[in-house]
Legacy VTK file of the C-alpha trace (Angstrom):
# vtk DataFile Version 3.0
C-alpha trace
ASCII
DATASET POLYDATA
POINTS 261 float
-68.460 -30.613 -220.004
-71.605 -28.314 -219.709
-72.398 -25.224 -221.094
-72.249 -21.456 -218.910
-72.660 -18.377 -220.655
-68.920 -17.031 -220.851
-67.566 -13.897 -222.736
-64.788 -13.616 -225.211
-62.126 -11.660 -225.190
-60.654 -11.052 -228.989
-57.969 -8.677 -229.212
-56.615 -7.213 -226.243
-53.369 -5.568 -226.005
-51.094 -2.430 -224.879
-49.160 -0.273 -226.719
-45.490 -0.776 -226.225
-45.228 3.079 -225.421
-47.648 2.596 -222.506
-46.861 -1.053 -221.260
-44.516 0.361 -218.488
-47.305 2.809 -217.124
-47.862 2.096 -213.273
-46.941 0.411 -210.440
-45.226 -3.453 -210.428
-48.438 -4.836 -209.048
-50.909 -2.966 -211.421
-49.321 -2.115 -215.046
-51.796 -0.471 -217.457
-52.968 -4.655 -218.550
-53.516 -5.270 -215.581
-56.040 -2.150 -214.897
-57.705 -2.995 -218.267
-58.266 -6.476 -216.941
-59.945 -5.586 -213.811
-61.687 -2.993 -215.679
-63.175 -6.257 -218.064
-63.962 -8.603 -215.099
-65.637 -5.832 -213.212
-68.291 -5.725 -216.115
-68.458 -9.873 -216.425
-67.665 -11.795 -213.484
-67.284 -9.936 -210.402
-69.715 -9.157 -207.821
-70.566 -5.857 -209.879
-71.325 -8.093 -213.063
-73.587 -5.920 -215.253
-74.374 -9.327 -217.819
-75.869 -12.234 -217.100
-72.163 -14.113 -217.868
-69.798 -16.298 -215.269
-66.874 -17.027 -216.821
-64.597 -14.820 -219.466
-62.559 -17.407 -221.831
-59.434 -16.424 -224.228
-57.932 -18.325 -226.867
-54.158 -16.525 -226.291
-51.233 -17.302 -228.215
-49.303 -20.043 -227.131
-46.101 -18.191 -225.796
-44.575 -17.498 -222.460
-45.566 -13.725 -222.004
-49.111 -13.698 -222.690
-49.502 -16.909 -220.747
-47.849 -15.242 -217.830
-50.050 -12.330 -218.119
-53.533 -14.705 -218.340
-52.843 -16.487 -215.468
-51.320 -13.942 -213.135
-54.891 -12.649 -213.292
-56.767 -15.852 -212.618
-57.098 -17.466 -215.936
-56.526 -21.189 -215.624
-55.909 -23.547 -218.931
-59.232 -25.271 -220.195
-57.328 -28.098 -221.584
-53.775 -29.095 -220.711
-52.625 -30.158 -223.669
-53.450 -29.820 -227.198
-54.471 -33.273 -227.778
-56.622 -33.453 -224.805
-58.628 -30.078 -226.683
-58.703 -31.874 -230.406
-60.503 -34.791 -228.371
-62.961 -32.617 -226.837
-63.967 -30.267 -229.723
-63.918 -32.895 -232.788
-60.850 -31.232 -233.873
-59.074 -33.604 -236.836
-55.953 -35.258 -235.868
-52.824 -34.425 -237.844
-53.389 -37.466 -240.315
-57.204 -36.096 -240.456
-55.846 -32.543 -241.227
-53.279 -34.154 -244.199
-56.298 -36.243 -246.084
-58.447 -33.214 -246.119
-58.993 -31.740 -249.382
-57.518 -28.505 -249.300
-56.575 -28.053 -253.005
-55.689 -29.637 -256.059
-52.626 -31.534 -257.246
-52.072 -31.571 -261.099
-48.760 -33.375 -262.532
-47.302 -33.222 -266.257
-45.198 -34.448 -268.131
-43.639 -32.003 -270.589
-41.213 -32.202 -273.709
-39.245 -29.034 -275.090
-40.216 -27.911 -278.561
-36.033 -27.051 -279.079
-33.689 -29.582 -277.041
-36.632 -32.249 -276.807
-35.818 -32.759 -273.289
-38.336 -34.071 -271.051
-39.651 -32.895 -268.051
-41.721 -33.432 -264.942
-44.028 -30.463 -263.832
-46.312 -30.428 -260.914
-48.937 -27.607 -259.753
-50.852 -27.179 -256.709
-53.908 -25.098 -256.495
-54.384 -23.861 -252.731
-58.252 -23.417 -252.330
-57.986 -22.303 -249.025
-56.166 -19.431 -250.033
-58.353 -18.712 -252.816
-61.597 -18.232 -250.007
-59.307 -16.566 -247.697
-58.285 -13.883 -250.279
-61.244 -14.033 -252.061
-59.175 -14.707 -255.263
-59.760 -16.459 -258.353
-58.906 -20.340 -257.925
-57.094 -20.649 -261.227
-54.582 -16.909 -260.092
-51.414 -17.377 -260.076
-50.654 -16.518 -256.732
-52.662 -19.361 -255.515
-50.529 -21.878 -257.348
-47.000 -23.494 -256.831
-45.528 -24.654 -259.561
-42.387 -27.202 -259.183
-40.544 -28.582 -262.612
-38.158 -32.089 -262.490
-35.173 -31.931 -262.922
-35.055 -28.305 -261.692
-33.827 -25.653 -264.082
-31.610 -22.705 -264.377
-34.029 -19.310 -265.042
-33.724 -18.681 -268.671
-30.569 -20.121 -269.431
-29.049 -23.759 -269.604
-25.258 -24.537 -268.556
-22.404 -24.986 -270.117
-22.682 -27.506 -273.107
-18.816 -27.531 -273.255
-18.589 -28.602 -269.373
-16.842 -31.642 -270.213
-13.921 -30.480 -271.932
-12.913 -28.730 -268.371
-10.689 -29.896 -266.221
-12.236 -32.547 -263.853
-11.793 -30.989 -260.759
-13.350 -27.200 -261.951
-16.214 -29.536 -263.778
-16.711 -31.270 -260.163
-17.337 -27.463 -258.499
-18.783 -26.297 -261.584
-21.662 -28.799 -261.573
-22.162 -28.770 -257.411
-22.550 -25.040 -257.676
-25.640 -25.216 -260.747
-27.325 -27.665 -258.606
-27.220 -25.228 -255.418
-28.504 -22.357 -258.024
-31.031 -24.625 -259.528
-31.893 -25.408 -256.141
-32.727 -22.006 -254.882
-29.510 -22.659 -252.000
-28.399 -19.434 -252.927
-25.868 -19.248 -250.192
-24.186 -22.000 -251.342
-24.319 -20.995 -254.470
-22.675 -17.992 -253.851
-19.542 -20.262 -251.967
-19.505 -21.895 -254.805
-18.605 -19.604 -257.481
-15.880 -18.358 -254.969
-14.445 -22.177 -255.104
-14.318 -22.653 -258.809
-11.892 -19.602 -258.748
-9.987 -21.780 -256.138
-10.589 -24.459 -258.578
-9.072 -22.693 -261.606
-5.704 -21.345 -259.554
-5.065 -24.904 -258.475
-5.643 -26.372 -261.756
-3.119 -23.200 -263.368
-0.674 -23.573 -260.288
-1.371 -20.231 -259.464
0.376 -19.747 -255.823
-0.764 -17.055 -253.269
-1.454 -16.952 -249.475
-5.316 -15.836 -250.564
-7.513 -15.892 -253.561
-6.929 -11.908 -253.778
-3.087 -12.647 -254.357
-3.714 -15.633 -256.732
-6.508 -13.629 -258.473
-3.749 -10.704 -259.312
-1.135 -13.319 -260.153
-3.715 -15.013 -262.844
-3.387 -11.435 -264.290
0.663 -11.633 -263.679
1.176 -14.523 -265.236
-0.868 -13.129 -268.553
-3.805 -15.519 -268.173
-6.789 -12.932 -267.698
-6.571 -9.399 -268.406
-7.192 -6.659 -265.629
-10.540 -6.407 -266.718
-11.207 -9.958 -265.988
-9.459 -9.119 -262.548
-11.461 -6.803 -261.250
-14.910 -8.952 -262.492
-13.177 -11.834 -260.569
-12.505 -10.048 -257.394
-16.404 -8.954 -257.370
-16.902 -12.899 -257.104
-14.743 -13.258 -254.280
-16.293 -10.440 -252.029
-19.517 -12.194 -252.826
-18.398 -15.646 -251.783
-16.758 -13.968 -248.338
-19.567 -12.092 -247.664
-21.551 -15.738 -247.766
-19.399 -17.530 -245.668
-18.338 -15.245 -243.211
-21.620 -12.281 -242.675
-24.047 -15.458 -243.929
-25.137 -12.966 -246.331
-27.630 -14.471 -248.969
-27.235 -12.914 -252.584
-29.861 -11.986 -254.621
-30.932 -14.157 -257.574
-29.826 -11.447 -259.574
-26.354 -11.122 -258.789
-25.846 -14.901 -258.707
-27.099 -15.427 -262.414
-24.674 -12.026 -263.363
-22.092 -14.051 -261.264
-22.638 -17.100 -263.178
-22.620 -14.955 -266.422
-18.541 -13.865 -265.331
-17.446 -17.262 -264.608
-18.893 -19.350 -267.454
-17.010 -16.571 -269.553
-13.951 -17.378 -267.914
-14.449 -21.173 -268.242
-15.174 -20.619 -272.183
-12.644 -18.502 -272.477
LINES 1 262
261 0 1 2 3 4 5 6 7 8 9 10 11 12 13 14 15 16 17 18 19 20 21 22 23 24 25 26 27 28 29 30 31 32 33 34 35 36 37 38 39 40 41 42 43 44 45 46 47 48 49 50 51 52 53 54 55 56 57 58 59 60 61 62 63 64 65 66 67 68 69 70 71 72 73 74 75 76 77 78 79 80 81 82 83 84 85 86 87 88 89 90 91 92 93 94 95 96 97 98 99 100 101 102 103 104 105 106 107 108 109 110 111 112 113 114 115 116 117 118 119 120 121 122 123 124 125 126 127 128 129 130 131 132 133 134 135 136 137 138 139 140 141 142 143 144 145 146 147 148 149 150 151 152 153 154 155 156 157 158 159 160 161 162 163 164 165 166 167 168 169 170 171 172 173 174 175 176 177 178 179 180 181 182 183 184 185 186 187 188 189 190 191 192 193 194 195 196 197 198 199 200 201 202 203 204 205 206 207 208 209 210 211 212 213 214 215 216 217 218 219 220 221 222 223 224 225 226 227 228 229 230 231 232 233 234 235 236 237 238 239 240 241 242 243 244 245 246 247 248 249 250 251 252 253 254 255 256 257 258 259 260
């Protein structure tokens, strides 16, 4: 392909509060359009260019809008444009050095636990934000096995019950796992967990919840904590709302109480 001195248009737009200004054949875009290729490519061209090139995002509107006024795609597809401009392939793009991968191994000063930490320095980000390398914000950190936040589990998990140990132990791995969501279901089944295990009978968790308190195995207190878990678990399953890390870990902080207890 040869050269021809072209202009390029950067950022062009209309505000939503004018978009619907004028007539279906010329909307206010429109007008600004003829407006550019007045100056640039038509017979009144006022530079010396003969073609005006855009590099528009890759979505159905704006590509409607380009070539309802004459713009025609330069390459049509986006293989075809990495050939032409030198443009690294995907596997090019993943062998580039774009930051630095660190990996540790680490042993706890208390339990003597081991284990395995990575961190990845993002020096792109670091020129983009004009940031120090070694900040914080342009690291992410990952630890092996993952880890509750402050906190370990239960030590006493295995005197439970098998079947509230089972839920118990699903439910730290979705917390430890950031699935927060299921998480959240979670806690709402080891209440499930604990009425089946205590025969506790009800047509809902509500009813069972209140006849744990009947049946003199949790005070009203304990009731009322309980029942804040079960609005959180329906509120995950059925509104798909996603809890807060906070209000998991105060979750978590009610039922390992309850198993304990």
């Amino acid at each position: 392909m040869r050269s021809y001195p072209a202009v390029l248009i950067g950022r062009l737009g209309v505000h939503k509060n004018y978009r619907q200004f004028g007539d279906d054949e010329q909307r206010v875009g429109d007008q600004l359009m003829d407006f550019i290729k007045a100056w640039f490519v038509d017979n009144a061209n006022k530079t010396g260019c003969r073609f005006i090139v855009v590099d528009a995002y890759n979505e159905q509107r704006p590509l409607h809008y380009y070539k309802k006024n004459g713009f025609v795609e330069l390459f049509s597809t986006e293989e075809q444009e990495k050939e032409y401009t030198d443009l690294p392939k995907e596997k090019e793009i993943d062998d580039l050095d774009y930051g630095m991968q660190t990996y540790y191994i680490l042993e706890c000063c208390g339990c003597e636990s081991i284990s395995f930490r990575t961190e990845y320095i993002d020096y792109l980000k670091a020129q983009y934000e004009e940031t120090d390398v070694n900040a914080d914000s342009n690291k992410t950190i990952a630890i092996y096995p993952k880890q509750l936040k402050n906190r370990k589990e239960l030590s006493s998990i295995y005197y439970l019950p098998a079947r509230i140990q089972d839920v118990y132990e699903q439910t730290i791995l979705a917390l430890k796992g950031d699935s927060r969501l299921l998480a959240a279901v979670g806690f709402r089944a080891i209440l499930e967990a604990i009425c089946i295990e205590e025969k506790i009978k009800g047509q809902n968790l509500e009813q069972k919840i209140n006849n744990l308190v009947k049946n003199r195995l949790i005070t009203e207190k304990e009731a009322e904590r309980l029942h804040t878990i079960r609005f959180l678990g329906n509120d995950s399953v059925h509104e798909m709302e996603i809890p807060s890390d906070k209000r998991l870990y105060l979750v978590l902080d009610i039922i390992e109480h309850l198993l304990n207890n």
